[in-house]
MARVODO-61847 format. One record per atom (N, C-alpha, C): x, y, z; residue in one letter. Coordinates in steps of 0.001 Angstrom, whole numbers, padded with zeros to 6 digits, always signed. Example, Ala and Ser with C-alpha at 12.3 -4.5 7.8 and 13.67 -1.06 7.14 Angstrom:
REM MARVODO-61847
+013190-005690+007800A +012300-004500+007800A +013200-003300+007800A +012850-002250+007080S +013670-001060+007140S +012900+000030+007870S 
This chain:
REM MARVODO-61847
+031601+134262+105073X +032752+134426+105950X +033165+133061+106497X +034290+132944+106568X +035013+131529+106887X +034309+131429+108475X +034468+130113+109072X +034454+129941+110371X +036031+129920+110971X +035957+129393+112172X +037287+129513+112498X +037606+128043+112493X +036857+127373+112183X +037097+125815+112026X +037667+125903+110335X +036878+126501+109609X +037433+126220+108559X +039082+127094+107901X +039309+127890+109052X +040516+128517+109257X +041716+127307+109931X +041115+126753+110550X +042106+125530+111237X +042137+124443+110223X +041443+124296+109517X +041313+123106+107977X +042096+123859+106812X +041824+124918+106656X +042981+125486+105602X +044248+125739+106272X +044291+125386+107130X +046095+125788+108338X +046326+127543+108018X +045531+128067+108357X +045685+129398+108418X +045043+129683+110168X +044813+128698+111052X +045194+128615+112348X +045643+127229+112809X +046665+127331+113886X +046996+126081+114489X +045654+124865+114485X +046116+123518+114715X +045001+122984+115304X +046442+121210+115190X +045457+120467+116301X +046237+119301+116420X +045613+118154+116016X +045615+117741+114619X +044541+117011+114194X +044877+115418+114325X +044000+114792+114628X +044269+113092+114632X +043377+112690+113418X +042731+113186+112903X +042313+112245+111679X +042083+113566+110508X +042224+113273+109276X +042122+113851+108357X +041317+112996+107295X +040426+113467+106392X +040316+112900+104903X +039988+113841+104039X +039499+113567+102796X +038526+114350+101658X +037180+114771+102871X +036533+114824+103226X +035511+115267+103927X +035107+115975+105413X +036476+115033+106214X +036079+115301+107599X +037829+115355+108666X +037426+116224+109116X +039257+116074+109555X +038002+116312+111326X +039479+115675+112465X +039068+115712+113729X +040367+116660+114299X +040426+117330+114937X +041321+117932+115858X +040984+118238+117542X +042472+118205+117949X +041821+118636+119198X +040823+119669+119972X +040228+119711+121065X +039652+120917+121452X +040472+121897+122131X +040251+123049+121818X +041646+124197+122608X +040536+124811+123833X +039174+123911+124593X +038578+123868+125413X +038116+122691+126038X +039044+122090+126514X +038523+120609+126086X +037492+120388+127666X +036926+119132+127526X +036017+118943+128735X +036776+117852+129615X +037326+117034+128825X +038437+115992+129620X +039544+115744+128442X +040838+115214+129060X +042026+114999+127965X +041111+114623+126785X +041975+114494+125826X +041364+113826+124078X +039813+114544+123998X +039661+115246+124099X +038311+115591+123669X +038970+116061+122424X +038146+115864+121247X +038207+115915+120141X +037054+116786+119422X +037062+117246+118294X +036272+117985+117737X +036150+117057+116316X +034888+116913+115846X +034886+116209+114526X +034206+116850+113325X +035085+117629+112264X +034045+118992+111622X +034437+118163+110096X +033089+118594+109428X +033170+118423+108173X +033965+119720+107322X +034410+119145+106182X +035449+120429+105526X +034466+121412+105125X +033078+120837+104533X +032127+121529+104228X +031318+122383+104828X +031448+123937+105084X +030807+124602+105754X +029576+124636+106043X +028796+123640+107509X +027828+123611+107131X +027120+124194+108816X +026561+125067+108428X +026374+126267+110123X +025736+124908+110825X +024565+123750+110818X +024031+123272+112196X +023882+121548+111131X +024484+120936+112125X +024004+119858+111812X +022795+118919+111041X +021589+119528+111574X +020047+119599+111041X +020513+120135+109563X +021381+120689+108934X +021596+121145+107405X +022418+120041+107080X +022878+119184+107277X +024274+118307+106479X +023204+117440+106090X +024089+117097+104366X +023412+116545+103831X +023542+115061+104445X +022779+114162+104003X +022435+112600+105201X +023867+112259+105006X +024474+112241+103652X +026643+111735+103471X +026913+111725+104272X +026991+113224+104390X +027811+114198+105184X +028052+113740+106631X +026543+113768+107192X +026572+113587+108850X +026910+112238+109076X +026458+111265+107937X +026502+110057+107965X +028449+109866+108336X +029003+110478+107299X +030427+110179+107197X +031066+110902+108720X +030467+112041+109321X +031036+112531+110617X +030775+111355+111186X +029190+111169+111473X +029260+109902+112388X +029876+108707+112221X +030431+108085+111572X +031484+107147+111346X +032493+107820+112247X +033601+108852+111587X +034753+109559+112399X +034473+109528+113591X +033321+110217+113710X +033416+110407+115509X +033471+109196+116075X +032845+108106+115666X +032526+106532+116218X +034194+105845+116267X +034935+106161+115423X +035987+105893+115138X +037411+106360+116099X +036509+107973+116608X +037144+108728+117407X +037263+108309+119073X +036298+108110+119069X +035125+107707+120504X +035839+105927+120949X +036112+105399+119845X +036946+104128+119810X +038384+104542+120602X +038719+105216+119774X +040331+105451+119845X +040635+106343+121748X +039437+107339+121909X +039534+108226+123148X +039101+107072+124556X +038448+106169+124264X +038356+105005+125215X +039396+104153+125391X +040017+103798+123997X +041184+102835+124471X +042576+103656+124892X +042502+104991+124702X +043964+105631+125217X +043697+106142+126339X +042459+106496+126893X +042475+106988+128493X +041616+105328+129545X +041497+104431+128385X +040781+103057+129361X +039462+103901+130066X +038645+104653+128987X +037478+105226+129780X +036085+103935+129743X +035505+104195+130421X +034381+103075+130153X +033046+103409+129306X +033193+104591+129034X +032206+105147+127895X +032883+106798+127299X +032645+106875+125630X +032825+107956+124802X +032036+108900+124781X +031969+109911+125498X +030830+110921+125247X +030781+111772+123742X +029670+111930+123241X +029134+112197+122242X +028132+113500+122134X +028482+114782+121902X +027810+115895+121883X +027562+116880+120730X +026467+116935+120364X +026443+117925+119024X +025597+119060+119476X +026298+120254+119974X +025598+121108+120730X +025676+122868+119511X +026715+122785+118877X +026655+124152+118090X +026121+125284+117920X +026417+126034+119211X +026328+127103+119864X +027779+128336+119357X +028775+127517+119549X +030069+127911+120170X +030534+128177+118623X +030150+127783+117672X +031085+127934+115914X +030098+127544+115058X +029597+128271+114189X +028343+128424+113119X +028557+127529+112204X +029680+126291+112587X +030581+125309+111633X +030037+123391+112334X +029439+122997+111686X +028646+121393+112163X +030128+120884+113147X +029911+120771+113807X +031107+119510+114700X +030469+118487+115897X +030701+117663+115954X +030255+116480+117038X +031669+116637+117873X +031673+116307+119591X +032242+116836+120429X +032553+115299+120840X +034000+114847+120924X +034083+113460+121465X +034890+113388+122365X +034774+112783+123497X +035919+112612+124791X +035464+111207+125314X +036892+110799+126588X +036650+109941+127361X +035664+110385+128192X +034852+109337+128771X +034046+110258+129975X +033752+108861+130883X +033788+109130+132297X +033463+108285+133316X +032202+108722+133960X +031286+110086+133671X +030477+110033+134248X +029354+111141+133965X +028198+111525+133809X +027429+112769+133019X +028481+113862+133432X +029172+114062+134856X +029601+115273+134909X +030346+115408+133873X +031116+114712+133358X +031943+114456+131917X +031764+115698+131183X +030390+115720+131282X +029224+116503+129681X +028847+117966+130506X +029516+118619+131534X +029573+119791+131622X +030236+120699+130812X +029265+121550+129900X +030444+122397+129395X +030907+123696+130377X +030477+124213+131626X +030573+125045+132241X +032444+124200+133097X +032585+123405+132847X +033853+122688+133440X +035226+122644+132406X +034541+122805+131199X +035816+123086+130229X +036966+123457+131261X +038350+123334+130588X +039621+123352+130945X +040015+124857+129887X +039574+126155+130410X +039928+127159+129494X +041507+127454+128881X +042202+126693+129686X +043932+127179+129829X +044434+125728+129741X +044251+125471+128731X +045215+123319+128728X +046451+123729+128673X +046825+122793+128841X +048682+122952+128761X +048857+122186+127843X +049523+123297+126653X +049689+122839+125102X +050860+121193+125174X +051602+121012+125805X +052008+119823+126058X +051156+118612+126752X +050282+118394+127455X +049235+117580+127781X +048434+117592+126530X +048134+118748+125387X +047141+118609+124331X +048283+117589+123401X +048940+118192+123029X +050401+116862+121921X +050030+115716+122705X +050400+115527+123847X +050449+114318+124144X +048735+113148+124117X +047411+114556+123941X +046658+113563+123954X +046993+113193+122428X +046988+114322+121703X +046803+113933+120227X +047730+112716+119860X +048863+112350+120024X +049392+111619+119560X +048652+110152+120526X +048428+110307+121589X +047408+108884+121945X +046382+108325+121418X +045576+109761+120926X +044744+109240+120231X +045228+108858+118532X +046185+109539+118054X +046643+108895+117190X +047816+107713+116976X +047951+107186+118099X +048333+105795+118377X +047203+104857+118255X +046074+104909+119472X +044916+103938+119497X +044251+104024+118216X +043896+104681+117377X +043739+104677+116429X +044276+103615+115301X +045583+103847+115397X +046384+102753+114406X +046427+101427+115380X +046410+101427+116548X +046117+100053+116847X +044598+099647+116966X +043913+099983+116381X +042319+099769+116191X +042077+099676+114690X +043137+099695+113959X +043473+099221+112520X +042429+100644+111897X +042254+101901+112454X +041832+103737+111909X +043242+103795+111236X +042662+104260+110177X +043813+104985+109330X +043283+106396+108689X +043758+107806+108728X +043154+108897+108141X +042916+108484+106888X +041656+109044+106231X +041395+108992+105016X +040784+107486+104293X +041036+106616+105846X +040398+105204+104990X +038612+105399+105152X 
């Protein structure tokens, strides 16, 4: 059975993606913990991290590092938080946002109700800092 991540990778659900390739696409979170929190899933259905093959996680962790770049220089945060918790979708994803402080890394603080215009607007920041950090999807 599909996940619902891999329903948002075949566009058979919305999703607001800032990076795409052959392997690993990032989109926004529709729970996010602070603006630009990002989601970073491999195309390859893979239920827990501890299963991706070494590529695999290897190539997320690049994206996310890439991500974590881009979510610092568009909110000027002073550190990228970094979470691989997969509880929430039987689908591998690393969890990336600006963060100023552990409270950052509450998930009981999620933003259940974003306002789909604050989410566009992170996505396209983060897909600005991105291209000025010389990230290009798919490179």
């Amino acid at each position: 059975m599909s996940s619902v991540f891999s329903k948002i990778l075949a566009g058979e659900l919305p999703g607001r993606f800032v990076w795409q390739d052959d392997d690993v696409a990032a989109f926004l979170s529709i729970a996010p913990l602070r603006p630009g929190h990002t989601l970073v899933v491999p195309r390859q259905e893979v239920d827990q991290w501890t299963a991706a093959e070494n590529g695999l996680f290897t190539k997320c962790a690049q994206v996310a590092q890439r991500i974590g770049q881009a979510v610092q220089r568009a909110w000027d945060a002073p550190r990228a938080g970094l979470i691989v918790a997969g509880f929430e979708v039987p689908h591998m994803h690393l969890h990336v946002f600006p963060t100023w402080g552990m409270g950052d890394f509450d998930f009981a603080r999620v933003d259940q109700n974003p306002d789909p215009a604050a989410l566009d607007d992170a996505a396209a920041r983060i897909r600005t800092a991105l291209g000025e950090l010389g990230h290009v999807s798919g490179s």
